[in-house]
C-alpha positions as a Markdown table, in Angstrom:
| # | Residue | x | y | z |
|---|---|---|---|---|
| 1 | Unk | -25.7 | -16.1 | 0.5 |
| 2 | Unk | -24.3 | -12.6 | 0.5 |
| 3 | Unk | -20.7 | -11.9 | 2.0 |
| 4 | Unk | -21.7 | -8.9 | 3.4 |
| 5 | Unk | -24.3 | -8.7 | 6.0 |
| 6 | Unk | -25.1 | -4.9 | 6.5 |
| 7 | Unk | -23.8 | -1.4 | 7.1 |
| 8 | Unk | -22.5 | -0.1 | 9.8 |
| 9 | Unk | -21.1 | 3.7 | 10.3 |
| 10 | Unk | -18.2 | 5.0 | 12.6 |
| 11 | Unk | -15.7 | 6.2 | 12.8 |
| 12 | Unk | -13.5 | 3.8 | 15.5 |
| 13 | Unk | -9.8 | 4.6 | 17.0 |
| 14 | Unk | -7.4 | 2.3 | 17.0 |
| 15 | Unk | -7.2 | 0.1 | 19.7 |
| 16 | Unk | -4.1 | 1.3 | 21.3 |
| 17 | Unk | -1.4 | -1.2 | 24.0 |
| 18 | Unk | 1.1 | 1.3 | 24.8 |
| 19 | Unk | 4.9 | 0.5 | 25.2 |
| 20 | Unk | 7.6 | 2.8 | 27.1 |
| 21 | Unk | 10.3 | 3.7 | 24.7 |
| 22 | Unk | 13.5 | 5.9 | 25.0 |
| 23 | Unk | 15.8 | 6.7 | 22.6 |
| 24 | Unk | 19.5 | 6.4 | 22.0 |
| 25 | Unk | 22.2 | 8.0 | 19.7 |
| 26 | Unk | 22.4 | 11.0 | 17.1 |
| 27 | Unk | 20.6 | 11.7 | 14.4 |
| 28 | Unk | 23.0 | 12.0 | 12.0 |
| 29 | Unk | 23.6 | 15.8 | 10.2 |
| 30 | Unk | 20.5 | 17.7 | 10.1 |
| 31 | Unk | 19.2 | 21.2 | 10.7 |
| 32 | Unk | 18.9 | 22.6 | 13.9 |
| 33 | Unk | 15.8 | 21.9 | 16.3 |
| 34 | Unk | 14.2 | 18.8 | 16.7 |
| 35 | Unk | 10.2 | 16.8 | 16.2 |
| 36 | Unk | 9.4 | 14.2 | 17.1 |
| 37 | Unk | 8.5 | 10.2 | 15.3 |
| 38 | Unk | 6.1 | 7.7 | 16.6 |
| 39 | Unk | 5.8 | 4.3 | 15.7 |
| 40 | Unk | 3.1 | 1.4 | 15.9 |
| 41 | Unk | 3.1 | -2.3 | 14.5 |
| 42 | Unk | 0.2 | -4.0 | 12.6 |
| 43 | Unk | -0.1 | -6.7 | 10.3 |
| 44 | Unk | -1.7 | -8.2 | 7.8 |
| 45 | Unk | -3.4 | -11.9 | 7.9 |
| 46 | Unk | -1.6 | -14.8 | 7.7 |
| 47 | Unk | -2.0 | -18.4 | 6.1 |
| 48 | Unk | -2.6 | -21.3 | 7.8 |
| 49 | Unk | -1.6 | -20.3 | 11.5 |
| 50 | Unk | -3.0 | -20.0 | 14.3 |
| 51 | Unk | -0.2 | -18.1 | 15.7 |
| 52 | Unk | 2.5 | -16.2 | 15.2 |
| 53 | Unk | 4.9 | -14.7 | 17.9 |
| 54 | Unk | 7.6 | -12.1 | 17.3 |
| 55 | Unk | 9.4 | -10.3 | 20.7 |
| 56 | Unk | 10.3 | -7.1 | 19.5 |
| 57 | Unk | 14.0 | -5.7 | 21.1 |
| 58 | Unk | 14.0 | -2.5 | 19.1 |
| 59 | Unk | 13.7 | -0.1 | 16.3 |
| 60 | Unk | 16.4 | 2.3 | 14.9 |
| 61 | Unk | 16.4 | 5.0 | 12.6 |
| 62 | Unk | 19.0 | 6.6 | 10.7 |
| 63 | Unk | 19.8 | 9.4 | 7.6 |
| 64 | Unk | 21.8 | 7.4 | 5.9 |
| 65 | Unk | 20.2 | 4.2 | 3.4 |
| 66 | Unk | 23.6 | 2.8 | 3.8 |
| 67 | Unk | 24.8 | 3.1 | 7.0 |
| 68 | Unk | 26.1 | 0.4 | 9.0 |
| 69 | Unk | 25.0 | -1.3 | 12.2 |
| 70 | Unk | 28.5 | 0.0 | 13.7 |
| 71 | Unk | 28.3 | 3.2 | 11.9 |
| 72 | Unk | 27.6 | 6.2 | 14.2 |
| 73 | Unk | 24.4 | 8.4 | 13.9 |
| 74 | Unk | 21.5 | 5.6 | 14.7 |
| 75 | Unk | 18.6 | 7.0 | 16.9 |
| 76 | Unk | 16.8 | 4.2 | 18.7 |
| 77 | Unk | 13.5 | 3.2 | 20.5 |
| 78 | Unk | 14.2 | 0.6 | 22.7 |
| 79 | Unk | 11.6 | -2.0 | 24.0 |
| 80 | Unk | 12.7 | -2.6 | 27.7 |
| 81 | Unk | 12.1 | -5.4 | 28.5 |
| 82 | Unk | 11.5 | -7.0 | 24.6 |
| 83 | Unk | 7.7 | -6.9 | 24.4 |
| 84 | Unk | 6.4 | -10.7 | 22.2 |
| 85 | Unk | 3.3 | -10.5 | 20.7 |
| 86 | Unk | 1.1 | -12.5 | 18.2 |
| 87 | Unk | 1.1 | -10.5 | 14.9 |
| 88 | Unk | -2.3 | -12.3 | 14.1 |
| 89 | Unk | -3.6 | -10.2 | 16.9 |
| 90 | Unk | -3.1 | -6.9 | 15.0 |
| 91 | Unk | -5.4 | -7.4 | 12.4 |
| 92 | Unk | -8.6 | -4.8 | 11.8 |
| 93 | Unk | -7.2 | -1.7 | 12.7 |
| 94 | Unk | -5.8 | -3.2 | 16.0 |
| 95 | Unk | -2.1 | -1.5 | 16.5 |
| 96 | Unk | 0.9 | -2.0 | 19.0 |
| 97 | Unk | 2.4 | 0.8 | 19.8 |
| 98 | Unk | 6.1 | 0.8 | 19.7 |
| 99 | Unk | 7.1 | 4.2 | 21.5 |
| 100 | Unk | 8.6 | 7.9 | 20.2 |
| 101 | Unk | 11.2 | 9.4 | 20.3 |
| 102 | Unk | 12.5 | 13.2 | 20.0 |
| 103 | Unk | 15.0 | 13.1 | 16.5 |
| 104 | Unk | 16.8 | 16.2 | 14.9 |
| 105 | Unk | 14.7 | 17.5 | 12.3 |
| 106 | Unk | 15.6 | 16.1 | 8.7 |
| 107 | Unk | 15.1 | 13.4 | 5.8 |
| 108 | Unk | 15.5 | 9.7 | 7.5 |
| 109 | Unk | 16.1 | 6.4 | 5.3 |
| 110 | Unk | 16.8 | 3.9 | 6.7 |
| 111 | Unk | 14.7 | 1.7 | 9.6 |
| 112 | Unk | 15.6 | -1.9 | 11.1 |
| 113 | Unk | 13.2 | -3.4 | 13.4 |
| 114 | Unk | 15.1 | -5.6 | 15.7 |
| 115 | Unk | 14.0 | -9.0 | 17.2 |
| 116 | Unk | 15.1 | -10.6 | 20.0 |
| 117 | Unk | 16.9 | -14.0 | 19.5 |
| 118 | Unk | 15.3 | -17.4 | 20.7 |
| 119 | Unk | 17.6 | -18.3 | 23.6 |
| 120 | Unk | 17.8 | -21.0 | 26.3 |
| 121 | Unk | 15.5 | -18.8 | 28.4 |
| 122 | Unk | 13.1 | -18.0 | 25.7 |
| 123 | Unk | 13.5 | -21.1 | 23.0 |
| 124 | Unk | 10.2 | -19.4 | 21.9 |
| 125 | Unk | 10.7 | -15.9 | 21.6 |
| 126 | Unk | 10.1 | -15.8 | 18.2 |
| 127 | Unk | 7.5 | -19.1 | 17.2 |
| 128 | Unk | 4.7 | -20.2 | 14.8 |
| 129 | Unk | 1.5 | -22.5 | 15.4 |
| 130 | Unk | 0.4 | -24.1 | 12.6 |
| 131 | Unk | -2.9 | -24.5 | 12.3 |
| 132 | Unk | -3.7 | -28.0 | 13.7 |
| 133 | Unk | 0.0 | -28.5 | 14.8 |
| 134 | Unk | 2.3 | -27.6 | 17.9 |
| 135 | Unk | 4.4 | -24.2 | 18.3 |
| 136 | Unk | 7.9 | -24.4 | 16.9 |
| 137 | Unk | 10.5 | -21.9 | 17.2 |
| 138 | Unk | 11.3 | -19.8 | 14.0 |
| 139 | Unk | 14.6 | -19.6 | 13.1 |
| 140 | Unk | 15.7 | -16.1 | 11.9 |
| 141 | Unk | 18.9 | -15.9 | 9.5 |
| 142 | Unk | 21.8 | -14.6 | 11.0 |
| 143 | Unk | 21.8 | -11.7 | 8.6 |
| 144 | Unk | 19.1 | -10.7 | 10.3 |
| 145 | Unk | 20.7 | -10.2 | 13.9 |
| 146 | Unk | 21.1 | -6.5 | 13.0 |
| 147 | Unk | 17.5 | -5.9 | 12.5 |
| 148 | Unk | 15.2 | -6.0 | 9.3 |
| 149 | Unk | 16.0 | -3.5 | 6.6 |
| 150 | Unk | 13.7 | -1.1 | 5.3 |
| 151 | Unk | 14.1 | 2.0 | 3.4 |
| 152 | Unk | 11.7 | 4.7 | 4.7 |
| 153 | Unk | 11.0 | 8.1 | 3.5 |
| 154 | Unk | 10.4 | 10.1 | 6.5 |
| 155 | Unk | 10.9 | 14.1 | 7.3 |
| 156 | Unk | 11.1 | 15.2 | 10.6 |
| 157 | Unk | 10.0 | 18.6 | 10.8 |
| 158 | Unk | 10.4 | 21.1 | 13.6 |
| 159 | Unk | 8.3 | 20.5 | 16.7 |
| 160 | Unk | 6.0 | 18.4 | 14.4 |
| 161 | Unk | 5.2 | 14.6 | 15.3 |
| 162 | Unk | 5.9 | 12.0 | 12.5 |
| 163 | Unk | 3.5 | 9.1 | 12.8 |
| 164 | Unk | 4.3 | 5.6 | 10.9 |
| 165 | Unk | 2.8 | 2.2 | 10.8 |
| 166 | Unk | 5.2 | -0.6 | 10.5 |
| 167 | Unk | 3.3 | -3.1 | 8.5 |
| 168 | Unk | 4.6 | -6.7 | 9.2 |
| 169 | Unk | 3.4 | -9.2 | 7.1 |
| 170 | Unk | 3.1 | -12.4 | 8.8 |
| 171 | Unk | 1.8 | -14.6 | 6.1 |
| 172 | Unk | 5.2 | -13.9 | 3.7 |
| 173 | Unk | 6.9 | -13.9 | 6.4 |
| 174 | Unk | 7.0 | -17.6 | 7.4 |
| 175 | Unk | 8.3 | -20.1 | 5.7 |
| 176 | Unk | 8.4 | -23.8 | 5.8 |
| 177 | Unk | 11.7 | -25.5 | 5.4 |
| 178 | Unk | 11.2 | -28.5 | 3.5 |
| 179 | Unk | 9.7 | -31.4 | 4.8 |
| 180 | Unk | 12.1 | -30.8 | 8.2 |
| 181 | Unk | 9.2 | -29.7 | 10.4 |
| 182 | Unk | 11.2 | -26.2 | 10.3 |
| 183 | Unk | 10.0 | -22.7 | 10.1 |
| 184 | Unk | 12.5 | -19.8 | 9.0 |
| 185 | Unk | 11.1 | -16.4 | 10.1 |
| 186 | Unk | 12.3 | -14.1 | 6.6 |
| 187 | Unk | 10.3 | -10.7 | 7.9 |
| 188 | Unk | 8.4 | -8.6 | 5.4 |
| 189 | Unk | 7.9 | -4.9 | 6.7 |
| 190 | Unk | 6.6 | -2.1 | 5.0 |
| 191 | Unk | 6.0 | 1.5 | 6.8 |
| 192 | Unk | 3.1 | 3.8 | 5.8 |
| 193 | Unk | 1.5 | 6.7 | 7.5 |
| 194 | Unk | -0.6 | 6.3 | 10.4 |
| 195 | Unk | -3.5 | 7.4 | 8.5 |
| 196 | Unk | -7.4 | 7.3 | 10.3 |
| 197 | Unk | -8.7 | 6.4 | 7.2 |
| 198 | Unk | -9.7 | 3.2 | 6.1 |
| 199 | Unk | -13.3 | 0.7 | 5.3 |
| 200 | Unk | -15.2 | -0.8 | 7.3 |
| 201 | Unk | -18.3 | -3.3 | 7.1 |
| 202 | Unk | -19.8 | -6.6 | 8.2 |
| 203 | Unk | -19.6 | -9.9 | 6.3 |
| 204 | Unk | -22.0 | -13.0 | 7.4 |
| 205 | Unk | -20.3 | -14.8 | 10.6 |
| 206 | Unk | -21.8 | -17.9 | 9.7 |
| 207 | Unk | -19.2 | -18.2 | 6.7 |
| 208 | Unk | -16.9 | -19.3 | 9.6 |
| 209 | Unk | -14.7 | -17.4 | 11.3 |
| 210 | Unk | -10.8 | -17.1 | 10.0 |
| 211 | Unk | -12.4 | -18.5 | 6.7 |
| 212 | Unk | -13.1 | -14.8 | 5.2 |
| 213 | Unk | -10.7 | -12.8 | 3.7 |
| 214 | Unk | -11.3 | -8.9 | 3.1 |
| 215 | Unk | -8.8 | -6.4 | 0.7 |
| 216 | Unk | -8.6 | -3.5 | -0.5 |
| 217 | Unk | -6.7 | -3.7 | -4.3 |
| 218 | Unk | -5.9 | -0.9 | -6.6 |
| 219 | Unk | -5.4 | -2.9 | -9.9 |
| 220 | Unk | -5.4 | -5.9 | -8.6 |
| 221 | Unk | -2.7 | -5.0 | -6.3 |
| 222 | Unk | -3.8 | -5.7 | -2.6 |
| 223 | Unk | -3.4 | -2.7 | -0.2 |
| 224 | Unk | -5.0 | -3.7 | 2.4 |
| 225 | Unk | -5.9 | -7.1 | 4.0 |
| 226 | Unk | -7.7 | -8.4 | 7.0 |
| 227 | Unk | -10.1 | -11.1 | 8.4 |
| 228 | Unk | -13.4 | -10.2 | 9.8 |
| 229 | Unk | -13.7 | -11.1 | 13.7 |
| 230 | Unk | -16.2 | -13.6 | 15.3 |
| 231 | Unk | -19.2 | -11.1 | 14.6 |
| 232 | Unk | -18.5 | -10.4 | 10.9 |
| 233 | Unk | -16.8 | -7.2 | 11.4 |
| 234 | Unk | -14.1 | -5.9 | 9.5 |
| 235 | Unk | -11.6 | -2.8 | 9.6 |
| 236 | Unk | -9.5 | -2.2 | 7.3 |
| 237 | Unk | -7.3 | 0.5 | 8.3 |
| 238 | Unk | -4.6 | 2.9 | 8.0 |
| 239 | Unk | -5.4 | 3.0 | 4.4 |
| 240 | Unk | -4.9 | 6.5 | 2.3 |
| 241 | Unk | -7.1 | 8.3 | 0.9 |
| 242 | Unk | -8.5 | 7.2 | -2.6 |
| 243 | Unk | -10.2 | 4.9 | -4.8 |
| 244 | Unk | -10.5 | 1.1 | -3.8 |
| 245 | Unk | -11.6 | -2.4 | -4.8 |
| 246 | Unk | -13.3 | -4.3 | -2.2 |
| 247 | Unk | -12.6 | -7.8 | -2.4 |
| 248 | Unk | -14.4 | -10.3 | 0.2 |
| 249 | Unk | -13.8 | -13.8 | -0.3 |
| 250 | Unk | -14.5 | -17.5 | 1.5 |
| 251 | Unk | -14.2 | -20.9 | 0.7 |
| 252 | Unk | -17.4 | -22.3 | -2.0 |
| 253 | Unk | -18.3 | -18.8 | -2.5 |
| 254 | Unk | -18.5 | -16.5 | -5.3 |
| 255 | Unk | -15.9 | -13.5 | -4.1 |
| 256 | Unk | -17.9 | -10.5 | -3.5 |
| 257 | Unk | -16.4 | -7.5 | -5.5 |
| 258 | Unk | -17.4 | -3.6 | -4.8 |
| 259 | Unk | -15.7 | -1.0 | -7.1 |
| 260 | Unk | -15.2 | 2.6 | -6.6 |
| 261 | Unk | -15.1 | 2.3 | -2.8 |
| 262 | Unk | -14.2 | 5.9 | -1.6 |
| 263 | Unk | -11.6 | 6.8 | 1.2 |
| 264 | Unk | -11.4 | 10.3 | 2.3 |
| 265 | Unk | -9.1 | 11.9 | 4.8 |
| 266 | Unk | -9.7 | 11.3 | 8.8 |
| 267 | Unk | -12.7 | 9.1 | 7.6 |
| 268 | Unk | -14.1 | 5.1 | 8.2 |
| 269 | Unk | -16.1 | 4.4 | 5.0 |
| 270 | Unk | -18.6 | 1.9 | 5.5 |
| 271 | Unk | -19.5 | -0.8 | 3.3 |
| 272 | Unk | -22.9 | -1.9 | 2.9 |
C-alpha cells in the first residue's frame, strides 16, 4: 500500500492562538529608531508520548551572546499569566503565538525562553505522558531557571517587523532517568524565520494514526518533521525555500522517498 494517498493544493495559514505580550527593559546599544519582533512556538514530533506540557513564563532578548541574566540591556515578552501547552499540539504548521514587542533597531544574539517552575500549586506545570503510562512532572535543571539559551541571528530594522519561529523539539527534549520512573526536561530550541513556505500532502490514515512519520531532509539531515493528523494530512511548515527530500515512513512499510521536492517563497507545495 502506498504512503501517500493523493494530492491536495493550498495554500493554508497557520493556525494562529494569540497571547498578550509586553515588553520590558533596554535594548542594549543600537541605532536610533526602533521595529519591531514577533515570536511564535512550534515543534517538532515527539517519541513515545502522548503528551508533553511546558508553561511558558517568558522570552528575552538581548545584543549581547554573553550577557548575563543580571546584566542590564534584556528586552522581554512576558506571558501574563504563564500560558502551558502540549508541544505535541503544535505539529503541521499549527503555531502558538508568543507576543511582540517594539525593540531598538540592531543585530540581537542572544534568546532564552523561560519556563515556569513546577510548584506546590502547579506540581505539573511542566509534565510528560508516556504513552501507555501516567503524567509525571519533568524536572528541569537548575541551570535552566534563567531560561534556555540560544544564540539567534536577528536584525531589527527600522519600522520593519522581525518574525521568528521558536522551534522546540519535544522528542530530544525529554529524557528518561534511569530506571527511577523520572523524566528531566533538557529543552532543545532552535529559531528560524516564520516562513509561509512549506509541503504539504496526504498519506493513507489507515496506516494508524501517530504511527506515520513525514520529513523533510537535505542530505540526510532532517529539516522538517511532523505526523499526519487523523485524515492523513500533513503540513510541514515554516520551511525555506529550496530543494527537499520527502521522507514518509510507518511501521512494516517500505519508507516512501520523493526527491527534488521544490519549495518556493510564500508557497504550500503539494505532494502527490
Amino acid at each position: 500500500m502506498t504512503l501517500v494517498r493523493k494530492m491536495k493544493f493550498t495554500l493554508g495559514a497557520a493556525l494562529l492562538a494569540g497571547l498578550a505580550a509586553c515588553g520590558g527593559g533596554g535594548g542594549g546599544d543600537s541605532a536610533a529608531g526602533s521595529g519591531t519582533l514577533r515570536l511564535a512556538l512550534t515543534d517538532a514530533p515527539s517519541c513515545g508520548y502522548d503528551a508533553v506540557h511546558v508553561t511558558v513564563a517568558k522570552v528575552r532578548v538581548h545584543q549581547s551572546s554573553s550577557a548575563g541574566d543580571a546584566d542590564a540591556g534584556w528586552s522581554e515578552i512576558v506571558l501574563n499569566p504563564a500560558r502551558r501547552v502540549d508541544l505535541l499540539s503544535l505539529t503541521n504548521g499549527v503555531l502558538m503565538e508568543l507576543g511582540q514587542i517594539p525593540l531598538p533597531t540592531g543585530k540581537y544574539t542572544q534568546m532564552r525562553l523561560v519556563l515556569a517552575d513546577n510548584s506546590a500549586t502547579q506540581p505539573l506545570a511542566n509534565s510528560v505522558l508516556p504513552t501507555g503510562g501516567r503524567e509525571v512532572a519533568l524536572k528541569t535543571p537548575s541551570g535552566q531557571q534563567s531560561g534556555v539559551k540560544t544564540n539567534i541571528n536577528i536584525d531589527i530594522a527600522e519600522n520593519k517587523m522581525a518574525d521568528f519561529v521558536l522551534d522546540f523539539d519535544a522528542c530530544k527534549s525529554v529524557v528518561q532517568a534511569g530506571a527511577s520512573g523520572q523524566y528531566l526536561l533538557k529543552p532543545v530550541v532552535t529559531v528560524i524565520p516564520r516562513y509561509v513556505s512549506g509541503v504539504q500532502g496526504y498519506v493513507d490514515p489507515d496506516l494508524g494514526a501517530g504511527a506515520t512519520r513525514v520529513s523533510l531532509q537535505v542530505n540526510g539531515t532532517v529539516v522538517k518533521a511532523t505526523v499526519p493528523d487523523s485524515t492523513g494530512k500533513f503540513l510541514l511548515q515554516p520551511v525555506a525555500p529550496g530543494n527537499y527530500t520527502l521522507v514518509m515512513a510507518a511501521p512494516g512499510r517500505t519508507s516512501a522517498v520523493v526527491t527534488g521536492v521544490p519549495v518556493a517563497a510564500e508557497t504550500v507545495t503539494p505532494v502527490a
